[in-house]
N, C-alpha and C positions, 0 to 999 in steps of 0.2 A: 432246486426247481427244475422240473424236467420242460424244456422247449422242444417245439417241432418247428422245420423250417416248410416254409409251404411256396408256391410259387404255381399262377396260374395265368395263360394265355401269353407268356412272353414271347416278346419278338424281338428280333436285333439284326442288323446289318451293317459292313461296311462300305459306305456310299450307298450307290444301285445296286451292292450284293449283299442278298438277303441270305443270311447264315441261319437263323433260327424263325422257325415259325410257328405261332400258337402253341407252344409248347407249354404245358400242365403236367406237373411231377406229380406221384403218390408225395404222402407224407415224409418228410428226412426228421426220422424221429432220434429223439436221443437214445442213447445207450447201444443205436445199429450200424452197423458199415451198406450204403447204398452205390451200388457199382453203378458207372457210365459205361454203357459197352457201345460198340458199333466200329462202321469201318475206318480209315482214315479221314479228315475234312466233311463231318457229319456232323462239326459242332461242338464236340463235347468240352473242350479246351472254352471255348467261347461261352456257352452255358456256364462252365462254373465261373468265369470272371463276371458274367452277369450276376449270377449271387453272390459274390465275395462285394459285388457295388466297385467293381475297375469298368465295365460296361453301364451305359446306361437304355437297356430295353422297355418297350412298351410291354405293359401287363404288371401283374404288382406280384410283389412278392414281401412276403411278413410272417412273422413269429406269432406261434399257436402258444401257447403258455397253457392251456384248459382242455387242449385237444378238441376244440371246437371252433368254426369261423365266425366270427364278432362283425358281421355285416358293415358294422360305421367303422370298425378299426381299418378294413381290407379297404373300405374305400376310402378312408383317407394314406394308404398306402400308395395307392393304385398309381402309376405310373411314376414311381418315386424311386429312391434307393432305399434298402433296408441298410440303418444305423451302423456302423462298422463296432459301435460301444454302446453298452447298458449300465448305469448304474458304476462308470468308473471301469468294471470290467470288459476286455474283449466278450464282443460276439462270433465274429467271424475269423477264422484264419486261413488264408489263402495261400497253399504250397507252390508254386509255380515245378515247372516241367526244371528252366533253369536255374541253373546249379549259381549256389554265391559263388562272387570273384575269386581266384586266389590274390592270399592277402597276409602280411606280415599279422596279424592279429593272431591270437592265439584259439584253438574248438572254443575253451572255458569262455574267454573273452567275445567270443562272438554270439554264446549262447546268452552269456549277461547281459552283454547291452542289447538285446533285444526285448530279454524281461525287466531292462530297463525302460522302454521307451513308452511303459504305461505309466498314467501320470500318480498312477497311488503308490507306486513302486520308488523303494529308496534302497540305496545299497547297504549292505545290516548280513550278519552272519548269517539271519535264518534263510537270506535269499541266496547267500553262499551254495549252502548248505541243500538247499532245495535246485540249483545247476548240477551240485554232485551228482542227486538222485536222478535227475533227468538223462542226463548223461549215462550215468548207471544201468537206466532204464531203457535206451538205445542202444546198451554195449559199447557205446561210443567215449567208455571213460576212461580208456588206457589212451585217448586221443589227446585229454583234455589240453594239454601243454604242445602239443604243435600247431604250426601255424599253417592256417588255409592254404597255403602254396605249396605247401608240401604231403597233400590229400588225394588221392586217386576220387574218380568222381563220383563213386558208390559213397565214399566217405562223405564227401563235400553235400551229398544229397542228405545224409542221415543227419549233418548238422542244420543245416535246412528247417528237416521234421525237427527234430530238438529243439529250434526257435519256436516253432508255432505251438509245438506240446509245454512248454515251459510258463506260455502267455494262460494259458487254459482255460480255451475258450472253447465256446457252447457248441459250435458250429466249426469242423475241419474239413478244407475243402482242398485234396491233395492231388495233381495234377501230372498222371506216371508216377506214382512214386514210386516202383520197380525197374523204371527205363535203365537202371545204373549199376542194377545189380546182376550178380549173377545167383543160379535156379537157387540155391540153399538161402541165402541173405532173402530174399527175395520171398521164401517161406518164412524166414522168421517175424522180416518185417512185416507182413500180411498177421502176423499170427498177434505182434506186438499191437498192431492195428484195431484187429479188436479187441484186445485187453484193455484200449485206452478206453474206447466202445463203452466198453458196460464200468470199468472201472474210474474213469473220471469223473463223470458219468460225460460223450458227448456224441454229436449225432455228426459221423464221418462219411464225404462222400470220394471215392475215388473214379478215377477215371482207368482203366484196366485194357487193353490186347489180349492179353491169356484170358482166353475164355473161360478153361478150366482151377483160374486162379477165383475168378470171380465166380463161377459156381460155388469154390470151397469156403471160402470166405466170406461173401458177402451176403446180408438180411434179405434185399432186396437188390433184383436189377432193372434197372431203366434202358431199353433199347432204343439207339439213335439212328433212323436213318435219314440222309437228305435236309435235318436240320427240323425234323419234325420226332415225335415219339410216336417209335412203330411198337411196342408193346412195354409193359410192366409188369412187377412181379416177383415171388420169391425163383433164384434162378431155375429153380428145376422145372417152371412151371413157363419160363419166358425163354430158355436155352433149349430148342426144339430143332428138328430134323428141317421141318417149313419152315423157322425163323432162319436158320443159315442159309436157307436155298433164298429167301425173298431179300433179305438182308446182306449177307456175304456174299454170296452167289458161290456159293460150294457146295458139295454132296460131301456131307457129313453122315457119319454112324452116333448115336448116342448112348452109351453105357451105365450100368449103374454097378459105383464102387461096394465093398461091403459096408461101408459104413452109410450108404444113399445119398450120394453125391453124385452127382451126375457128372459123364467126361465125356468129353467128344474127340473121336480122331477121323481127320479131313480124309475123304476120297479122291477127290479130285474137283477142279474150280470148274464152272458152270460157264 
């Protein structure tokens, strides 16, 4: 079943400080990676625990299943939280920036009991067997036998991702997931990112600083500024000379690789 996550007019604050406002996303469709881009303290951290349902903002947000909006479904959404579970299965999985504890537990063991802790899930060779491949599938399996304490925090982050790819859900909502790596890991993971994209099938949103990472990567970008959306779009079309000067406030050049990727190298801050 292909879902779309949708979310329109949310608001959110802590106390008297107002972090998000009116904010309406394009579609976060399945099968595409949708980048959060902008400056520091614009939100974007905040946005996705609003759709992960950690925040509770005004404005509604709800699953398209038909690609169309069902007028009484949206309002009986409308200032609610969207379901963290459908049908038994996750919907939502939410990566945070921080990294797990260190922890006498062992990678294998912490990726299990996390695919443990849905309630249809029982421990059974096939589930064994389906951590291998996950594991496998992060490069994270020559890991599987140490334990969290003894992980640099590129690693400790990849077991993270492995919890929430393991659960496999419709909706991954991954928060820096390059903060820990360095530039090669950093492409693979991006690269492994949308592999999950179209091969899970499930509809990924990250949140991104390398601009040029999100151009390469990602379907669609959403630009954050002030706690508001200053544009959308596929990135070559939202990653512009204007949007860094009103947005970043740098004088940037923008290049186009051979393959039509757009890259940008900064001139100097505004």
């Amino acid at each position: 079943m292909v879902l779309n996550l949708r979310a329109d007019n949310l608001s959110f604050g802590y106390g008297a400080t107002r972090v998000l406002r009116d904010i309406t996303l394009p579609a976060i469709r399945s099968g595409e990676v949708t980048a959060l881009i902008g400056p520091n303290a614009t939100g974007k951290s905040t946005l996705l625990k609003c759709l992960a349902g950690l925040h509770t903002p005004s404005g509604d947000i709800w699953v398209d299943e038909a690609g169309q909006r069902r007028a009484a479904h949206a309002e009986a959404r409308r200032g609610r939280l969207l379901p963290r579970r459908r049908n038994g299965h996750d919907l939502i999985q939410y990566v945070p920036q921080e990294l797990p504890p260190p922890s006498s537990i062992t990678v294998f063991e912490a990726v299990l009991l996390a695919r443990l802790q849905q309630s249809h899930v029982r421990a059974s060779r096939k589930v064994v067997d389906e951590i291998g491949r996950t594991l496998a599938l992060l490069h994270i399996d020559t890991l599987a036998a140490r334990p969290l304490s003894e992980l640099s925090g590129g690693q400790r982050q990849m077991v993270s991702l492995a919890q929430a790819v393991t659960r496999k859900p419709a909706f991954m909502l991954l928060d820096e997931p390059t903060s820990n790596l360095d530039l090669r890991n950093q492409l693979q993971l991006l690269t492994l990112i949308r592999k999950l994209a179209t091969e899970q099938p499930a509809a990924i949103v990250i949140t991104v600083h390398d601009l040029n990472l999100a151009a390469r990567f990602a379907d669609q970008a959403v630009v954050l500024r002030s706690g508001t959306v200053h544009s959308s779009g596929p990135p070559a079309s939202v990653i512009t000379t204007s949007m860094l000067r009103d947005v970043y406030q740098i004088d940037a050049s923008i290049h186009e690789t051979p393959d039509g990727t757009p890259t940008l190298s900064v001139n100097r801050s505004l």
